[in-house]
C-alpha positions in Angstrom: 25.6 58.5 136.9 27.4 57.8 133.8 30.6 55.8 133.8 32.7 58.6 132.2 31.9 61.2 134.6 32.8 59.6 138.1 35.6 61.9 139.6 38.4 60.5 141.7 37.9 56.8 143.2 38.1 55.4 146.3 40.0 51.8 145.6 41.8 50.2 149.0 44.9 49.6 147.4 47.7 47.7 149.3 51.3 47.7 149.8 53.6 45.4 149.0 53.4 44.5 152.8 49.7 44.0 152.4 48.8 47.1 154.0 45.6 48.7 153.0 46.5 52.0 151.6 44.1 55.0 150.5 44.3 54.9 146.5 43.4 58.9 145.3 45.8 59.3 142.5 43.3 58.2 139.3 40.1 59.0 137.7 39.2 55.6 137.0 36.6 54.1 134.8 36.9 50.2 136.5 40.0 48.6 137.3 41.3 45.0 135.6 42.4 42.4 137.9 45.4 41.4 136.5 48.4 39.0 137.6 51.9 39.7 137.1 54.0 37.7 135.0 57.2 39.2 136.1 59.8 36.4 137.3 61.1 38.3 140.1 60.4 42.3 140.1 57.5 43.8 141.6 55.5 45.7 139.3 55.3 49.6 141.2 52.2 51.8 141.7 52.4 54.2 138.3 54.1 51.7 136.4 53.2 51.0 132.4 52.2 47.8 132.1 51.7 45.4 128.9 49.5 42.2 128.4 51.9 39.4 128.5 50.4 37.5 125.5 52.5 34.1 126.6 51.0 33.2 129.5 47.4 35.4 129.4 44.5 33.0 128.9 41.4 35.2 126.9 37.8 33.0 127.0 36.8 32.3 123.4 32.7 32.2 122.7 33.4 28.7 120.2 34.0 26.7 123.3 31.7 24.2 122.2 34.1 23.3 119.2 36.8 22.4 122.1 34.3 19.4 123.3 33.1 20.8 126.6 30.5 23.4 127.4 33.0 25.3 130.0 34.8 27.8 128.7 38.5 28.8 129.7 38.7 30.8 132.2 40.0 34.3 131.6 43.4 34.9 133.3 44.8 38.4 132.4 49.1 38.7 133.1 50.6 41.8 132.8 54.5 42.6 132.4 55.9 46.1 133.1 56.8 47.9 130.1 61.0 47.5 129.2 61.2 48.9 125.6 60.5 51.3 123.4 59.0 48.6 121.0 57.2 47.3 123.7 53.4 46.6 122.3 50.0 45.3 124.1 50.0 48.5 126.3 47.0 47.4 129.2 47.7 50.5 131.3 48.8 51.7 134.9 49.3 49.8 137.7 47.5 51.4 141.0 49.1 48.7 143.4 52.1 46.8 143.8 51.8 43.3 142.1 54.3 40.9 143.2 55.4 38.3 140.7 52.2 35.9 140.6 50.8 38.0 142.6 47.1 39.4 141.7 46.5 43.4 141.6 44.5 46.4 139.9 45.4 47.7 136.7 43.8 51.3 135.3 43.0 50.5 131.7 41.9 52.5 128.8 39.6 55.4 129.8 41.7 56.0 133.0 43.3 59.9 134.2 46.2 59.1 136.1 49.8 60.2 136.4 52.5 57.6 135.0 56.2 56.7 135.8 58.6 58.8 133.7 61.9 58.1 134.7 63.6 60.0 131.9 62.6 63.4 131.3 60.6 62.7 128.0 61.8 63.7 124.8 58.2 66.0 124.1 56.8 66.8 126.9 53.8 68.6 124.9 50.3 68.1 125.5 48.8 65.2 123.1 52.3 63.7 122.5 51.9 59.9 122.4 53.1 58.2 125.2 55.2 54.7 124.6 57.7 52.6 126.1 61.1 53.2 127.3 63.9 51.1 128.4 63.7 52.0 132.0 61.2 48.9 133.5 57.8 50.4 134.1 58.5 53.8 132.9 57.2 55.4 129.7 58.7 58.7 127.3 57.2 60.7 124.8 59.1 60.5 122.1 56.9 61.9 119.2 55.1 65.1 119.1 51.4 65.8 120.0 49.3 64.5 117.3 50.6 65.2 114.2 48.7 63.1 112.1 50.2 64.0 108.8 53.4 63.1 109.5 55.7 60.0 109.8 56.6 61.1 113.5 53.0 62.1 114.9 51.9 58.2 115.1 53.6 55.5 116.7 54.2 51.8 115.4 50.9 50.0 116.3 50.3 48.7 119.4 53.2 50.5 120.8 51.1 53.6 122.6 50.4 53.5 126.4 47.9 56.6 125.4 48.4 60.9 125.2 50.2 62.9 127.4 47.6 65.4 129.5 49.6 67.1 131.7 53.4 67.6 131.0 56.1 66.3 134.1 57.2 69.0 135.8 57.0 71.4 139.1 56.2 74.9 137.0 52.9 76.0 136.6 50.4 74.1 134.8 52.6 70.9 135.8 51.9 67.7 137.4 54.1 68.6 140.3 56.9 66.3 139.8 59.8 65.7 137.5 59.2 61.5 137.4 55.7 61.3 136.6 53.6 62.2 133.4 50.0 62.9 133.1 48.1 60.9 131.1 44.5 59.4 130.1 44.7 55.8 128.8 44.3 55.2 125.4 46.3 52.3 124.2 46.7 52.1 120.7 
């Protein structure tokens, strides 16, 4: 079966007790192991997260110019998303990750719902999803793909991916007022 048409996986997800917990909530592709860099927050289930460039090591394929035949190993560190310049969008966390703790991330490719604290600014279908100033939360700011204009395309790097299904409990909705459907598509 081809990746892009698996329907809803079955990931055991834990708690931030360490509780195995039923994961149903994403239409995932894979998931990326990913550590959190946060110094003292927990990153939560539906939280944007961002590659934390600092302290993520990426394996290079020159390793031999480093005078060893090993190369680094990869170690992927995510922070939750704080700003609306945030950039290096990685995707959705599907577990609570303790600080230095190890947990899945949904990345690019993924269905899933996202925190939204605030209701966004658009709410329409295709909008580009980015960062806001509430931790691990994302808005909306700019509406759906307007590619001819200044306001349809955010800054580079600073897109979590498009909005699918607008927050809300009407028709047509994702059900709830905090959380914004979305597929993946950091950019």
């Amino acid at each position: 079966m081809s990746a892009a048409m698996r329907f809803e996986q079955m990931y055991l997800i834990k708690d931030a007790a360490g509780n195995l917990l039923w994961q149903g909530a994403a239409l995932i592709l894979n998931a990326i192991e990913a550590t959190s860099a946060e110094a003292s927050n927990t990153v939560g289930v539906g939280e944007a997260v961002r590659l934390d460039n600092t302290t993520s090591v990426i394996p290079r394929w020159d390793y031999a110019n480093t005078g060893t035949d090993v190369p680094a190993p990869g170690v992927v560190k995510v922070l939750r998303v704080s700003a609306a310049a945030n950039t290096g969008f990685i995707g959705v966390a599907l577990e609570p990750i303790a600080p230095g703790k190890q947990g899945r991330i949904a990345p690019v490719g993924t269905i899933t719902c996202v925190k939204c604290i605030n209701p966004p600014t658009s709410n329409t279908l295709g909008a580009a999803i980015t960062g806001s100033a509430t931790a691990g939360s994302v808005d909306a700011p700019l509406a759906a793909n307007a590619v001819s204009t200044a306001t349809g395309i955010p800054a580079g790097g600073t897109m979590l991916g498009r909005v699918i299904q607008a927050a809300g409990t009407s028709a047509n909705q994702t059900g709830s007022l905090t959380q914004l459907g979305v597929l993946v598509v950091p950019a």
